[in-house]
Short mmCIF file of the C-alpha atoms (twelve columns), coordinates in Angstrom:
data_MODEL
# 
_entry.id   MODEL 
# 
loop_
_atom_site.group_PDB 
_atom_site.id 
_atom_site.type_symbol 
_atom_site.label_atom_id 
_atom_site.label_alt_id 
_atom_site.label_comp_id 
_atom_site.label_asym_id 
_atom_site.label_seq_id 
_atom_site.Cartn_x 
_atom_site.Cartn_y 
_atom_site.Cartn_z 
_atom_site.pdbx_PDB_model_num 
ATOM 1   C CA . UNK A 1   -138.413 -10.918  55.736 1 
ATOM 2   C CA . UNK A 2   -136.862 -8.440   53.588 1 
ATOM 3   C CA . UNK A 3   -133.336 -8.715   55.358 1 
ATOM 4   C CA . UNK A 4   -133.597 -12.893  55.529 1 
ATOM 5   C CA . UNK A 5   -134.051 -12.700  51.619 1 
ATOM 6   C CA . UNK A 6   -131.173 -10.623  51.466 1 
ATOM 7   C CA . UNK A 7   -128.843 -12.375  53.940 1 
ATOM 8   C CA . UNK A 8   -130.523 -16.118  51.890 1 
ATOM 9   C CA . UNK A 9   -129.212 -14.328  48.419 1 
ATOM 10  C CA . UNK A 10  -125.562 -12.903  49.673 1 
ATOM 11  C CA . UNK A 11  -124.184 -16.077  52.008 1 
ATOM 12  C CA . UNK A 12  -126.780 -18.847  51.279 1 
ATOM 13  C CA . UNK A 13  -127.784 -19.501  55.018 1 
ATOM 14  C CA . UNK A 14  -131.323 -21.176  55.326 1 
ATOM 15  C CA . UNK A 15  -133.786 -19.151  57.408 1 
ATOM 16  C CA . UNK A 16  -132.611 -20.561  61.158 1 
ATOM 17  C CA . UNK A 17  -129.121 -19.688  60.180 1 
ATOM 18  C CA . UNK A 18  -130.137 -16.474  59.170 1 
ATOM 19  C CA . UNK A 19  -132.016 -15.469  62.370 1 
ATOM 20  C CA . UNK A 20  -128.817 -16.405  63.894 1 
ATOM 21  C CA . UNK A 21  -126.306 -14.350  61.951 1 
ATOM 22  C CA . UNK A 22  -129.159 -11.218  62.581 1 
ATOM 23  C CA . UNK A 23  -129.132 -12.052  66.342 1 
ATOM 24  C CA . UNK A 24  -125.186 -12.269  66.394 1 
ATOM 25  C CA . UNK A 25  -124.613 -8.762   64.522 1 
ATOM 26  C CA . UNK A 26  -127.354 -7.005   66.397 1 
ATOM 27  C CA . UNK A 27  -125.143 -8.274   69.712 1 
ATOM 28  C CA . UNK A 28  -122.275 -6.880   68.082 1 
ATOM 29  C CA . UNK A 29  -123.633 -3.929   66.987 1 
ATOM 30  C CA . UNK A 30  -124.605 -3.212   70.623 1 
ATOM 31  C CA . UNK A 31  -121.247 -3.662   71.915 1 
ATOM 32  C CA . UNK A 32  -119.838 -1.609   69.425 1 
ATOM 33  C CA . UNK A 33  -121.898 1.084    70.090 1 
ATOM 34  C CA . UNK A 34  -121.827 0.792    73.963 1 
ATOM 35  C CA . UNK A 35  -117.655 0.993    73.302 1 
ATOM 36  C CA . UNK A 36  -118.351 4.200    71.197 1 
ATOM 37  C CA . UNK A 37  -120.377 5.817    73.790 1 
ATOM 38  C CA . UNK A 38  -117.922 5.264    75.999 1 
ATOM 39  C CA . UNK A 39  -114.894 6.956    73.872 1 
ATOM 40  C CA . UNK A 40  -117.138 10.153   73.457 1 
ATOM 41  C CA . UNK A 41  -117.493 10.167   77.363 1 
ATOM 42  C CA . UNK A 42  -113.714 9.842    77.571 1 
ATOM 43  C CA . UNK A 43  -113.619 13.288   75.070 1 
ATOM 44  C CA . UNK A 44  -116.739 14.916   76.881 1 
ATOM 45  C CA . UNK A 45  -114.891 14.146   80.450 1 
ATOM 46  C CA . UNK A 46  -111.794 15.687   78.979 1 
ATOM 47  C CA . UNK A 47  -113.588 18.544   77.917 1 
ATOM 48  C CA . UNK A 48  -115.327 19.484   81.345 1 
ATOM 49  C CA . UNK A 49  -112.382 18.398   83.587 1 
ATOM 50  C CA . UNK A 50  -109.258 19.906   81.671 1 
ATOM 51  C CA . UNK A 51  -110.912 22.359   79.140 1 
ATOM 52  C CA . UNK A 52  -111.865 25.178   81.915 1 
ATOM 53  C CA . UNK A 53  -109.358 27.839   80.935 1 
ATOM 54  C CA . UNK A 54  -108.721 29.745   77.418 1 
ATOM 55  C CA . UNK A 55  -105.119 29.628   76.905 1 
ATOM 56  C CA . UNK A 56  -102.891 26.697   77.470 1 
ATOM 57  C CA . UNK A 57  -99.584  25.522   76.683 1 
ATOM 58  C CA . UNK A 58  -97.973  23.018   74.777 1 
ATOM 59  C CA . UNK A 59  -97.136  20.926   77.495 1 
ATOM 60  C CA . UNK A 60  -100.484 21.447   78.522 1 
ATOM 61  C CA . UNK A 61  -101.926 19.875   75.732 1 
ATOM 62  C CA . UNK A 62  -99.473  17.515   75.190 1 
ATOM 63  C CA . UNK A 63  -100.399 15.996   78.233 1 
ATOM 64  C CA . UNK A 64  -103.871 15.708   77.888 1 
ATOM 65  C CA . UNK A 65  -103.801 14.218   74.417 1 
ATOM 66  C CA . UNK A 66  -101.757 11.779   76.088 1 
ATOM 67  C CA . UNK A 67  -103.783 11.001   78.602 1 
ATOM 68  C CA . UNK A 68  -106.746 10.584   76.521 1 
ATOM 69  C CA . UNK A 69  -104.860 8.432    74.041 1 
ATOM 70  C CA . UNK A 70  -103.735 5.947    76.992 1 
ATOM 71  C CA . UNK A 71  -107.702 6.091    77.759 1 
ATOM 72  C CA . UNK A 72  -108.751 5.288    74.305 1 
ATOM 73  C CA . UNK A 73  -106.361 2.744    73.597 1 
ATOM 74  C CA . UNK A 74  -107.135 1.014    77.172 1 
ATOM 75  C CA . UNK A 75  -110.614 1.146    75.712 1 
ATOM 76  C CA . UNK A 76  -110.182 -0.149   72.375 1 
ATOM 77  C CA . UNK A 77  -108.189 -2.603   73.635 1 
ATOM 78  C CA . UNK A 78  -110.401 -3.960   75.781 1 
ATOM 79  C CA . UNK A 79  -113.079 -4.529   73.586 1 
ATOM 80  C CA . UNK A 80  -110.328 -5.812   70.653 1 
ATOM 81  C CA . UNK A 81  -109.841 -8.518   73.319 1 
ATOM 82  C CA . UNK A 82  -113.509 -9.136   74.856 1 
ATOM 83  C CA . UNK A 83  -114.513 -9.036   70.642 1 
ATOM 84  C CA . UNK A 84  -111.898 -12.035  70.154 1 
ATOM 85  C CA . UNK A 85  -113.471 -14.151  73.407 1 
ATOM 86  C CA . UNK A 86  -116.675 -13.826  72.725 1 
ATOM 87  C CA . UNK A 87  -115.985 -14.799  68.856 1 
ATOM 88  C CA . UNK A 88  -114.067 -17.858  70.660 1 
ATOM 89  C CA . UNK A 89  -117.219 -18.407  72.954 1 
ATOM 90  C CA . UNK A 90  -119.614 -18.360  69.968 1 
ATOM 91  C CA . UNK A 91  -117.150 -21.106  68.248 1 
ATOM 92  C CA . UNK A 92  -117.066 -23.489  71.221 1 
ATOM 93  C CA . UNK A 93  -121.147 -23.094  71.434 1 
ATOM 94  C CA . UNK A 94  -121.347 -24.173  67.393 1 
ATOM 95  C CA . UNK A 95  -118.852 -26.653  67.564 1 
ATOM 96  C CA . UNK A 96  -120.761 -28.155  70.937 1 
ATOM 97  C CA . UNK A 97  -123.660 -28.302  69.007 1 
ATOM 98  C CA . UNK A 98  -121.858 -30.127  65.592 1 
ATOM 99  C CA . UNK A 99  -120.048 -32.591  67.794 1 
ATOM 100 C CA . UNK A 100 -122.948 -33.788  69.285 1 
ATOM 101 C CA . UNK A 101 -123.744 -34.694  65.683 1 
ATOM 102 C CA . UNK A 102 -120.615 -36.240  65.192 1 
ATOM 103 C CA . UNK A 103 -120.135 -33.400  63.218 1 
ATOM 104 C CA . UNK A 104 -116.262 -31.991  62.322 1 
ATOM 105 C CA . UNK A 105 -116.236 -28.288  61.006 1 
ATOM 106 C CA . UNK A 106 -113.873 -26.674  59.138 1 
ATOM 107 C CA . UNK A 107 -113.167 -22.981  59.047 1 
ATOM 108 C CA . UNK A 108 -110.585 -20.589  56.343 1 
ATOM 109 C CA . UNK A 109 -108.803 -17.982  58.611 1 
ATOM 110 C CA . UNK A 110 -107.766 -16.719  54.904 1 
ATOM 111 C CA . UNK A 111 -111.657 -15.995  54.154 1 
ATOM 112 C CA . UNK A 112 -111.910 -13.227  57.111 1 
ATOM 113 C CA . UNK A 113 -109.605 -10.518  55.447 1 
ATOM 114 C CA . UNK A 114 -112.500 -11.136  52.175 1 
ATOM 115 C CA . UNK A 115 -113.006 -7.863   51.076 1 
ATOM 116 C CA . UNK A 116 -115.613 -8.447   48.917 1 
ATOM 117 C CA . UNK A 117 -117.405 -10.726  51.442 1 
ATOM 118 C CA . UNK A 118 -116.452 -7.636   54.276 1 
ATOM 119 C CA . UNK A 119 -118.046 -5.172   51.841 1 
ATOM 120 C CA . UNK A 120 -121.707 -7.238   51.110 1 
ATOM 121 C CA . UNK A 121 -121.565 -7.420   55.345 1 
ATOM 122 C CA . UNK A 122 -121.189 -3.853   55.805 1 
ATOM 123 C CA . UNK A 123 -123.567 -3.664   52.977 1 
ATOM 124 C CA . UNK A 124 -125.732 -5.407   54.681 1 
ATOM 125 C CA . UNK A 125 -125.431 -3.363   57.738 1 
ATOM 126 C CA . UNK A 126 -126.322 -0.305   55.936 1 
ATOM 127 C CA . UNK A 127 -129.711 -1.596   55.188 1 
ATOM 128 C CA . UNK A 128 -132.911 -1.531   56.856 1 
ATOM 129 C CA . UNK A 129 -131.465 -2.922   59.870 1 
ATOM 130 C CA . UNK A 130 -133.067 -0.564   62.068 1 
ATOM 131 C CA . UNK A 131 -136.256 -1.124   60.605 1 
ATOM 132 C CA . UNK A 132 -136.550 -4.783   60.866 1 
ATOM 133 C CA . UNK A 133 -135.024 -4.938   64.634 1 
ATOM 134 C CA . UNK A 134 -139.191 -4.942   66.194 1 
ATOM 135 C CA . UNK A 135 -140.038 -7.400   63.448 1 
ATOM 136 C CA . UNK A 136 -137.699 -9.636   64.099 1 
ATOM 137 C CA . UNK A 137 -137.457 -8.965   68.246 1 
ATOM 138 C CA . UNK A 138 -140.055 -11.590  68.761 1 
ATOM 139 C CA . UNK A 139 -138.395 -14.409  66.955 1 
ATOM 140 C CA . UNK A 140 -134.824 -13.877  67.658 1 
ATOM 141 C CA . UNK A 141 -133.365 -14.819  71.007 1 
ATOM 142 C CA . UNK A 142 -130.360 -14.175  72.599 1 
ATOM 143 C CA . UNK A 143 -128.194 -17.401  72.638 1 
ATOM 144 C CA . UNK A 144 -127.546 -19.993  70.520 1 
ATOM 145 C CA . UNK A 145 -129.884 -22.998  70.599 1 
ATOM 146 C CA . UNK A 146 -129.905 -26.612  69.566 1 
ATOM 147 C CA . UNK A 147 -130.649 -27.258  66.064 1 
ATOM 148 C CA . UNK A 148 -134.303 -27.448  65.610 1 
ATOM 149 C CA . UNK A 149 -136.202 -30.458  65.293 1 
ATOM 150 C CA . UNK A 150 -136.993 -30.191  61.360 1 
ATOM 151 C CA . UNK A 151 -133.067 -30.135  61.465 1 
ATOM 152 C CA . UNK A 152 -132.300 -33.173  63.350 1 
ATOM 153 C CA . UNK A 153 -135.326 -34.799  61.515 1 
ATOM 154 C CA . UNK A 154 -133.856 -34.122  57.658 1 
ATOM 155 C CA . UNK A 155 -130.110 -35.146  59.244 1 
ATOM 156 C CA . UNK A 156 -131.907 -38.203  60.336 1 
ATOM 157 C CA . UNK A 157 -133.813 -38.602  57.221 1 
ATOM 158 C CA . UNK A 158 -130.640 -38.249  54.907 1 
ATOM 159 C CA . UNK A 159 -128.392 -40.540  56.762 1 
ATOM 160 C CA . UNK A 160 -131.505 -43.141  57.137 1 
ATOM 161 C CA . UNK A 161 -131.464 -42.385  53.378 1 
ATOM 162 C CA . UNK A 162 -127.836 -42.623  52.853 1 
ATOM 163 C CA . UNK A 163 -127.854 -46.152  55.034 1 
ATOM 164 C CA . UNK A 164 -130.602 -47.387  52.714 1 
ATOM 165 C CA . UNK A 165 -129.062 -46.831  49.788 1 
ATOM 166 C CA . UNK A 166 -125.885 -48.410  50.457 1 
ATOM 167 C CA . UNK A 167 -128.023 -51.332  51.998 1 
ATOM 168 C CA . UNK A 168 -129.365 -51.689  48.583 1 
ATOM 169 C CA . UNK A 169 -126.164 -51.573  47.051 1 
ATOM 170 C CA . UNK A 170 -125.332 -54.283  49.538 1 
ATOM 171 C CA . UNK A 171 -128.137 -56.660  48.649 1 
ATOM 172 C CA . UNK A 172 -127.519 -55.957  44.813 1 
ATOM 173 C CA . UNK A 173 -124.241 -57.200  45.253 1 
ATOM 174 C CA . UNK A 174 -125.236 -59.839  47.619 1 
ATOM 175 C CA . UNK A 175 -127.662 -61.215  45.120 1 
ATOM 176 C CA . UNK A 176 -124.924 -60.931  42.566 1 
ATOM 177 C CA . UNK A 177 -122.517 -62.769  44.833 1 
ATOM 178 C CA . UNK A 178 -125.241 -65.682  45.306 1 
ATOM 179 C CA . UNK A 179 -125.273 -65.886  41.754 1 
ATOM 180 C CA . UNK A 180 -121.649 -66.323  41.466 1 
ATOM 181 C CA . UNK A 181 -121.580 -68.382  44.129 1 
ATOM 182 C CA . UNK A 182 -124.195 -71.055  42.580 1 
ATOM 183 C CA . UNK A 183 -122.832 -70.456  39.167 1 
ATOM 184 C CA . UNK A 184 -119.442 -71.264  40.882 1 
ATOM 185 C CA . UNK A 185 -120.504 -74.517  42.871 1 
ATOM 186 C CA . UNK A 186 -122.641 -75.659  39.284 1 
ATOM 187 C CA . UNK A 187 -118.961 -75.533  37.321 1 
ATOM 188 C CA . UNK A 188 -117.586 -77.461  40.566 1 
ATOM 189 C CA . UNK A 189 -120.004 -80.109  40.393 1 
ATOM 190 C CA . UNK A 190 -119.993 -80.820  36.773 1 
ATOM 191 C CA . UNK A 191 -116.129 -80.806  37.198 1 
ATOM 192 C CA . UNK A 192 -116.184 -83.370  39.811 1 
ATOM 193 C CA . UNK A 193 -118.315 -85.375  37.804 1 
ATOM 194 C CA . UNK A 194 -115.824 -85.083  34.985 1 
ATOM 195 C CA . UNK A 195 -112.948 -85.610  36.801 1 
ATOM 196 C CA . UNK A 196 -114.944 -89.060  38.283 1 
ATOM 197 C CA . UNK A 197 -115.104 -90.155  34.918 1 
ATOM 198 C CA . UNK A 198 -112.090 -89.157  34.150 1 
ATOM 199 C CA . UNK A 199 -110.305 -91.267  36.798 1 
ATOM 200 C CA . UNK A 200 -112.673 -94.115  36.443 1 
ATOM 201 C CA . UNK A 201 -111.556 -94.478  32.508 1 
ATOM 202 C CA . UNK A 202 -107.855 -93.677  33.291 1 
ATOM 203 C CA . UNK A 203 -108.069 -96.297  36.039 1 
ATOM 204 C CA . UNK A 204 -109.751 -98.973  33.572 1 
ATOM 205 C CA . UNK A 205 -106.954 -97.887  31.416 1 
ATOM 206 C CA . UNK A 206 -104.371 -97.995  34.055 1 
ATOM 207 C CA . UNK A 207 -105.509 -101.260 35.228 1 
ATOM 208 C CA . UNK A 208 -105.270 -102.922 31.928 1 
ATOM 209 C CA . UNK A 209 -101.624 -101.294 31.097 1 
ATOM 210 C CA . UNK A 210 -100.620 -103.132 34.943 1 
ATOM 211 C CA . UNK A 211 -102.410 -106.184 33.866 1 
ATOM 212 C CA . UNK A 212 -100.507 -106.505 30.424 1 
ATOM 213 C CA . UNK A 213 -97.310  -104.936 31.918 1 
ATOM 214 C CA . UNK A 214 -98.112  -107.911 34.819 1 
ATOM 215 C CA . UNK A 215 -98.058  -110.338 32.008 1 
ATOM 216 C CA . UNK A 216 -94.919  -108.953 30.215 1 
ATOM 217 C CA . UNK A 217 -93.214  -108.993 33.719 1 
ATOM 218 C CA . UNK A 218 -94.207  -112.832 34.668 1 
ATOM 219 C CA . UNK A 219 -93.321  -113.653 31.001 1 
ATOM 220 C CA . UNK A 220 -89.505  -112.257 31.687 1 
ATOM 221 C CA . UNK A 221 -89.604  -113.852 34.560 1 
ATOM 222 C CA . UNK A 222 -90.008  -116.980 33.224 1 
ATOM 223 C CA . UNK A 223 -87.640  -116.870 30.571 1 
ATOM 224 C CA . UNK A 224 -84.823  -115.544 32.789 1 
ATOM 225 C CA . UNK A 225 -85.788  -118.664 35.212 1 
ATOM 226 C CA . UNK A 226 -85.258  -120.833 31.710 1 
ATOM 227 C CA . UNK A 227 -82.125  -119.018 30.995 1 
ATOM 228 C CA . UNK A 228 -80.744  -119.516 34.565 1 
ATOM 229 C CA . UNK A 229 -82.073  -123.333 34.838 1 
ATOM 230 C CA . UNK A 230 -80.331  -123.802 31.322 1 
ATOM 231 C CA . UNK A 231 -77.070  -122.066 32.501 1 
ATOM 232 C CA . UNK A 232 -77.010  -123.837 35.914 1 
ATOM 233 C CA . UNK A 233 -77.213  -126.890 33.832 1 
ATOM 234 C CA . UNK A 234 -74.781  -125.976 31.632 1 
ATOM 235 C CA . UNK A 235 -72.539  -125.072 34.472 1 
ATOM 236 C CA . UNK A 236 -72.966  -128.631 36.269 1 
ATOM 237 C CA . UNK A 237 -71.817  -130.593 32.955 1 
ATOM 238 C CA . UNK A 238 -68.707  -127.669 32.910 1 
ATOM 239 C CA . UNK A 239 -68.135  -128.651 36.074 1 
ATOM 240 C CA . UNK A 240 -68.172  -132.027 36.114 1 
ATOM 241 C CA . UNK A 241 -65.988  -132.077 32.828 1 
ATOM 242 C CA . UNK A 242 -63.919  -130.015 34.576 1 
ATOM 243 C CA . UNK A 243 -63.484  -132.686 37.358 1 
ATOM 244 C CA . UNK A 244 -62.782  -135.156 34.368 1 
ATOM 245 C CA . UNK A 245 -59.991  -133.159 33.145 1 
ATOM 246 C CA . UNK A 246 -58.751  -132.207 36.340 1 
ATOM 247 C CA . UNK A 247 -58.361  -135.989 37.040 1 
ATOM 248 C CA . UNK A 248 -56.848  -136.927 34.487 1 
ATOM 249 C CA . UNK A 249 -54.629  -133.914 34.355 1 
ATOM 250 C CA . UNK A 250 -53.396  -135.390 37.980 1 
ATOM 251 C CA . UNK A 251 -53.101  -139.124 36.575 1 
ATOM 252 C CA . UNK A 252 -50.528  -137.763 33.879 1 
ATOM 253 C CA . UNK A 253 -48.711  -135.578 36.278 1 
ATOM 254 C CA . UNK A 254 -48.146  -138.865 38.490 1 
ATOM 255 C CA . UNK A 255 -46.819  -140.111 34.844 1 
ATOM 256 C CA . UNK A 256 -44.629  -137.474 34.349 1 
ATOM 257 C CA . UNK A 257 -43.295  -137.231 37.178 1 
ATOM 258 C CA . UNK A 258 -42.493  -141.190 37.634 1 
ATOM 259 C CA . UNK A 259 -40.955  -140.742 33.853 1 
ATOM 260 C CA . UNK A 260 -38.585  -137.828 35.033 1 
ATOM 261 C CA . UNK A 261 -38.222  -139.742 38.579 1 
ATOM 262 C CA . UNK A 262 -36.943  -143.304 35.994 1 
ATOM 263 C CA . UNK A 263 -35.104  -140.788 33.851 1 
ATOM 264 C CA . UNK A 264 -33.073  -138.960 36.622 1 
ATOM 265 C CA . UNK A 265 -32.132  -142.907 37.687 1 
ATOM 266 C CA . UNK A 266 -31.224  -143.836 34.696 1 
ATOM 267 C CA . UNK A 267 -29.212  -140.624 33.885 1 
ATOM 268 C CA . UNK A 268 -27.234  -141.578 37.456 1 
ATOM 269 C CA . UNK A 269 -26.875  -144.897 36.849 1 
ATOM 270 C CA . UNK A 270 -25.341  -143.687 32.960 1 
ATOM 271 C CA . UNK A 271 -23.223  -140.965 34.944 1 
ATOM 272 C CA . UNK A 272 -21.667  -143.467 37.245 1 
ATOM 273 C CA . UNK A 273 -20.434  -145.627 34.929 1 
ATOM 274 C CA . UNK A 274 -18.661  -142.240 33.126 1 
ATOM 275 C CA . UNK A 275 -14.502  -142.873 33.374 1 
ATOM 276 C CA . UNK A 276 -14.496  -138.944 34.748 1 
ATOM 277 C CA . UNK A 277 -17.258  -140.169 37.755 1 
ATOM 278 C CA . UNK A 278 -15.041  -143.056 38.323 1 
ATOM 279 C CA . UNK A 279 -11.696  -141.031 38.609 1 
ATOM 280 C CA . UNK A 280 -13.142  -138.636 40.044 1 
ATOM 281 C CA . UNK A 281 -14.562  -140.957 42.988 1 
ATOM 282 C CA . UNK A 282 -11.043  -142.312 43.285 1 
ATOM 283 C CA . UNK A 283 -9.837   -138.959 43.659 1 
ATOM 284 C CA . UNK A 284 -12.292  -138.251 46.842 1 
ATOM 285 C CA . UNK A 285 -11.864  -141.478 48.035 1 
ATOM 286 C CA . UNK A 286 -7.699   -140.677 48.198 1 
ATOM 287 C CA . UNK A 287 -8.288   -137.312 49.922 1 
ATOM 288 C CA . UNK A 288 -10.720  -139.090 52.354 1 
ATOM 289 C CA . UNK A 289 -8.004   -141.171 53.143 1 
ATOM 290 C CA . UNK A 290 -5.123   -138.652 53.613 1 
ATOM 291 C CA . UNK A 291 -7.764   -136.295 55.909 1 
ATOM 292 C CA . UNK A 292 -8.175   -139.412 58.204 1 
ATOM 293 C CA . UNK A 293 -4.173   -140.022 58.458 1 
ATOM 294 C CA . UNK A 294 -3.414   -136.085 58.564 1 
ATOM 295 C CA . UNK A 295 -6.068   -136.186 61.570 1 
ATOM 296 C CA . UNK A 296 -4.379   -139.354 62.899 1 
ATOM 297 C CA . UNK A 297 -0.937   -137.652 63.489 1 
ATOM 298 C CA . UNK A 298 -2.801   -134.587 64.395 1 
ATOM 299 C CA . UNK A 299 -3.940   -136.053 67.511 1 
ATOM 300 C CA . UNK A 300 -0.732   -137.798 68.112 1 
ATOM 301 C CA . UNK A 301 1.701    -134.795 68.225 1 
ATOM 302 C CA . UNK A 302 -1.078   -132.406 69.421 1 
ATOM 303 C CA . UNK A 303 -3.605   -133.726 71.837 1 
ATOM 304 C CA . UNK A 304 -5.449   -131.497 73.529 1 
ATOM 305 C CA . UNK A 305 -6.240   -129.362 69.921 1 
# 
């Protein structure tokens, strides 16, 4: 009890952990002083085999030192190296266990050169150790089990816990979304019943702008159809006066042009009986005359010309 109390005050382990830690260091503690036992054979077998005569050399000695130094270090070694796999063998057995858990530990390589945390270990050590080894013989065992059921039953219990609470959460917020939600289809329905009355008074209000814009519209319409009966009217009596004029433009082009046709006569007629159109018709009618007897005696002296 006494060195549970003490292990529960130094490193905070609960009491299960605690047995364990015991069990592990009273393995070590074996091995460690199964390796030692073996050293001091190495020096007692040394002692009997080599140390037989009284005097011995240098070389002598030189040689057995060294031969008991290769021992020791072989030794040391060896249980350097079976220390490290049987640390790496405890490790796989814990992490077994946490994984099964769906557990993922963690470990600081930093935190194993602690020298504070070193000296409360061998601290520990130097306690009653011895003295609590047949108390705690019956409980301890020699592997590593399972985690017992109280364990598994509060992991259980806190993640049930855990699951609740954020179920709770859950429902809070569901109820709060519910509320939104109906809040949110309330302000939809009242705005679809404004916006019905909204479009039913713009479309009263739209249909009486069409209606008067209807009338406006039909209104222009008629007086453009007034206007263009008026002008088509107005464009028949043009026409037709323009017909009038154009006939009796024509009728005084016909008396123009029998005026100029009377005139030109009458300017002949005025010419011919000129003394210069009278001498000078005497003087073509001589020339005509010669041109027939100069043609004459051409065709008398040259024939065939």
């Amino acid at each position: 009890w006494l060195l549970s109390q003490l292990l529960s005050a130094e490193f905070g382990f609960n009491e299960h952990h605690q047995n364990e830690v015991i069990n592990y260091m009273r393995f070590a503690r074996s091995k460690r002083v199964l390796r030692l036992k073996t050293i001091d054979s190495c020096f007692e077998e040394l002692k009997d085999s080599r140390l037989v005569e009284e005097t011995f050399t240098v070389d002598e000695v030189r040689e057995m030192l060294d031969g008991l130094q290769a021992v020791v270090r072989g030794e040391v070694e060896m249980e350097l190296i079976n220390t490290a796999h049987t640390n790496v063998l405890l490790l796989r057995q814990l992490f077994s266990q946490a994984e099964k858990f769906y557990l993922r530990l963690q470990s600081d390589i930093s935190e194993l050169e602690n020298r504070e945390l070193l000296e409360q270990v061998a601290e520990f050590e130097k306690t009653d150790f011895k003295s609590t080894d047949k108390i705690n013989q019956e409980s301890s065992k020699p592997k590593l089990a399972p985690l017992n059921e109280g364990g598994v039953s509060e992991l259980l219990n806190k993640e049930i816990a855990r699951l609740q609470e954020e179920n709770d959460k859950l429902k809070g917020r569901l109820r709060t979304i519910e509320s939104q939600a109906m809040s949110a289809l309330d302000e939809k329905t009242k705005a679809e019943r404004a916006l019905k009355d909204l479009k039913k008074v713009q479309g009263e209000q739209q249909l009486a702008a069409q209606s008067q814009e209807i009338s406006s519209l039909e209104d222009t319409v008629a007086a453009l159809k007034e206007d263009y009966e008026r002008s088509l009217s107005a464009n028949a009596a043009s026409q037709k006066d323009l017909q009038e004029n154009l006939i009796s433009a024509k009728h005084e082009l016909l008396r123009v042009q029998e005026q100029l046709a009377l005139a030109e006569k009458e300017l002949e007629k005025k010419f011919q009986q000129t003394a210069a159109y009278r001498n000078m018709k005497e003087i073509l009618t001589k020339k005509n005359e010669q041109i027939k007897e100069i043609r004459k005696r051409l065709q008398r002296y040259e024939p065939n010309e």
